[in-house]
C-alpha positions as CSV (number, residue, x, y, z in Angstrom):
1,X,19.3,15.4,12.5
2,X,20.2,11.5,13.6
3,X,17.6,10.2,10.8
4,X,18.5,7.1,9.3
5,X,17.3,5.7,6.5
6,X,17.6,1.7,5.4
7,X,17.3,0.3,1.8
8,X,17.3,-2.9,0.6
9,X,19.1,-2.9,-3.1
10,X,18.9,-5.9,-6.0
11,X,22.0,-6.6,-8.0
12,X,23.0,-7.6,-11.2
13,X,22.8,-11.1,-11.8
14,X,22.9,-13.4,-14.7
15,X,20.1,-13.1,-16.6
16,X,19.5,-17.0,-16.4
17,X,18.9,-16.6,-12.7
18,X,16.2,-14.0,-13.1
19,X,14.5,-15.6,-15.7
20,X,14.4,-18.8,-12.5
21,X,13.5,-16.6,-10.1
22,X,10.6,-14.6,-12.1
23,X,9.3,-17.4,-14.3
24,X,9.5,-20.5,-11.7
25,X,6.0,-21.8,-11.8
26,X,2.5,-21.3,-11.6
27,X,2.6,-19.1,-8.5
28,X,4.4,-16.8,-10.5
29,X,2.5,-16.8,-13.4
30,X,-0.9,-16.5,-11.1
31,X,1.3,-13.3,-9.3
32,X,1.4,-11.6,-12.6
33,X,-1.8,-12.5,-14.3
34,X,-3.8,-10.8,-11.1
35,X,-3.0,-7.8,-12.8
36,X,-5.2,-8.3,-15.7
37,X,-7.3,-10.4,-13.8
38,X,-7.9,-7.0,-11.7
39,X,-8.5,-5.0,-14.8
40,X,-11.3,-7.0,-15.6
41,X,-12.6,-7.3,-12.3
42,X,-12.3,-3.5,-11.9
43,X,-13.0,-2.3,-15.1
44,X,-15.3,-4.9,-16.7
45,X,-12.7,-6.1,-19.2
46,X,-13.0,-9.4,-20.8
47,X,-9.2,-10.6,-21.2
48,X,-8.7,-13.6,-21.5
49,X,-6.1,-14.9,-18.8
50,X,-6.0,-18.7,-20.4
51,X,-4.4,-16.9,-23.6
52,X,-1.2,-15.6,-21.6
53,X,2.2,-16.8,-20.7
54,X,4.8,-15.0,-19.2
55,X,8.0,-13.8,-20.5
56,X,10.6,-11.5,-18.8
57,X,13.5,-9.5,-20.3
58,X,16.3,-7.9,-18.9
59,X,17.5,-5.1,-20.6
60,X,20.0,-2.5,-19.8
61,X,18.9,1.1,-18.9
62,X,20.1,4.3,-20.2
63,X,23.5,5.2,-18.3
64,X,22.7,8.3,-15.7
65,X,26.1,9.8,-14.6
66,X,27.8,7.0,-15.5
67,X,25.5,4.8,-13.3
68,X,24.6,1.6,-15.3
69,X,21.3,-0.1,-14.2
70,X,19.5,-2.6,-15.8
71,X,16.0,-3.9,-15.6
72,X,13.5,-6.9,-15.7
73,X,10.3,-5.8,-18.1
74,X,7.8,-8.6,-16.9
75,X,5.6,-9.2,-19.9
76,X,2.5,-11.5,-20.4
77,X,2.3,-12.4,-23.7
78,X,-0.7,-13.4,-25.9
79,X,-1.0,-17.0,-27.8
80,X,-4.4,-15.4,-29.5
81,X,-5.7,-12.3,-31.3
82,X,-7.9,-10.8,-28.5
83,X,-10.7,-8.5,-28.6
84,X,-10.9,-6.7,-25.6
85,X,-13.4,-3.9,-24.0
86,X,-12.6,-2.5,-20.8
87,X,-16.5,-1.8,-20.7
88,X,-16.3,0.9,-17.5
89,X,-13.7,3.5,-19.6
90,X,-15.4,2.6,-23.0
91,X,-11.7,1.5,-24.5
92,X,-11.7,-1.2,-26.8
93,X,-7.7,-2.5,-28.2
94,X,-7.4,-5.4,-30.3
95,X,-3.8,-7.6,-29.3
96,X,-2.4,-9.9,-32.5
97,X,-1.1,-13.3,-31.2
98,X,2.1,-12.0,-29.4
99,X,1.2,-9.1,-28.3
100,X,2.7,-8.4,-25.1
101,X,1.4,-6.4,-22.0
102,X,3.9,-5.2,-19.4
103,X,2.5,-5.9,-15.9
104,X,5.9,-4.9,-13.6
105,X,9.2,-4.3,-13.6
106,X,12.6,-4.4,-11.2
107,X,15.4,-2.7,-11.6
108,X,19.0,-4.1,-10.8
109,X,22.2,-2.3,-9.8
110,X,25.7,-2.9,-9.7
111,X,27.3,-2.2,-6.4
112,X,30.2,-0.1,-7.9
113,X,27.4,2.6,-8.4
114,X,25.4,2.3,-5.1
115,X,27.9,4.6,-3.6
116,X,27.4,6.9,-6.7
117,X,23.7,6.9,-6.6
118,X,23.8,7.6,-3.0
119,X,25.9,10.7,-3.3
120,X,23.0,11.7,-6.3
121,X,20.1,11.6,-4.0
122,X,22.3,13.4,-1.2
123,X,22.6,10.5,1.1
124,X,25.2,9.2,2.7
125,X,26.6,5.8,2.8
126,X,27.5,4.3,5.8
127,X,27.4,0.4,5.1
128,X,26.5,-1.7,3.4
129,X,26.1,-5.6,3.8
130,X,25.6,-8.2,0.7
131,X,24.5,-11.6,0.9
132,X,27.5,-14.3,-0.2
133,X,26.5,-15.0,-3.2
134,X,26.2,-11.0,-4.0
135,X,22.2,-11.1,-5.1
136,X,21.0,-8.1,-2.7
137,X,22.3,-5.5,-0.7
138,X,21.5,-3.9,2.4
139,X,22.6,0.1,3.1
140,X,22.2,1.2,6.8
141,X,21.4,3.2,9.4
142,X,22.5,3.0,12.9
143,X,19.9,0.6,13.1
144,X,21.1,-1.6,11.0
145,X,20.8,-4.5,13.2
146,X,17.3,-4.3,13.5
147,X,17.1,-4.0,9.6
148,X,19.4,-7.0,9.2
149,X,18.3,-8.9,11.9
150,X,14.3,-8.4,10.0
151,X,15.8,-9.8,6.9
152,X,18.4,-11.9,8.1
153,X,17.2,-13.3,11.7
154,X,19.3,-14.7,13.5
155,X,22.3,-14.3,10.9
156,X,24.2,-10.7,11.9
157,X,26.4,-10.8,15.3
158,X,27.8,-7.5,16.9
């Protein structure tokens, strides 16, 4: 009884904004090629990471209850043929030029079906704050301002 519980929400956006966000630069690209980098640090593969550029979709999920989410597949994508061994599970796979490997994923909401997917999971809403420009939402707790004010310092007044 009196638990709260605070979760932070993406929304739908255009897709042109998440392919900005997820694809601006080299620290991105370095974020998402650690991945294979770690499997052949962990598993003595022999990738190789200069062969791979990044490319993102955003692809709608399969309604559930009528709640329509929609998510970001992050991809890096071969230029070569590669022959790889991941030498510590004895696996060898062979990628053709433009062959993709899927290294994340985030999934995107609309806010119509927060409420929705709330009521699912047997929670209920109490608030629920967006920034202006409606990228990401905030669902509360009594201690909300805490929440907020960890996100948002300085920005929420009560």
């Amino acid at each position: 009884p009196g638990d709260r519980f605070v979760v932070g929400m993406d929304l739908h956006k255009d897709e042109e904004i998440l392919r900005q966000a997820y694809e601006a630069g080299e620290a991105n690209h370095r974020f998402f090629l650690n991945m294979v980098r770690r499997i052949n640090d962990e598993l003595g593969g022999n990738f190789d990471l200069s062969a791979f550029y990044q490319k993102s979709t955003y692809d709608p999920d399969e309604p559930l209850d009528g709640i329509r989410t929609r998510c970001v597949n992050f991809k890096l994508v071969t230029r070569t043929e590669q022959e790889v061994h991941l030498e510590r599970i004895d696996l060898q796979a062979k990628l053709e030029a433009g062959d993709s490997i899927q290294v994340g994923t985030s999934r995107k909401f609309r806010k119509e079906d927060i409420q929705r997917l709330a009521e699912k999971a047997q929670f209920r809403l109490q608030r629920q704050w967006v920034d202006r420009v409606v990228f990401y939402e905030l669902m509360n707790s009594p201690d909300y301002a805490l929440a907020y004010d960890h996100y948002f310092p300085g920005k929420l007044k009560l």
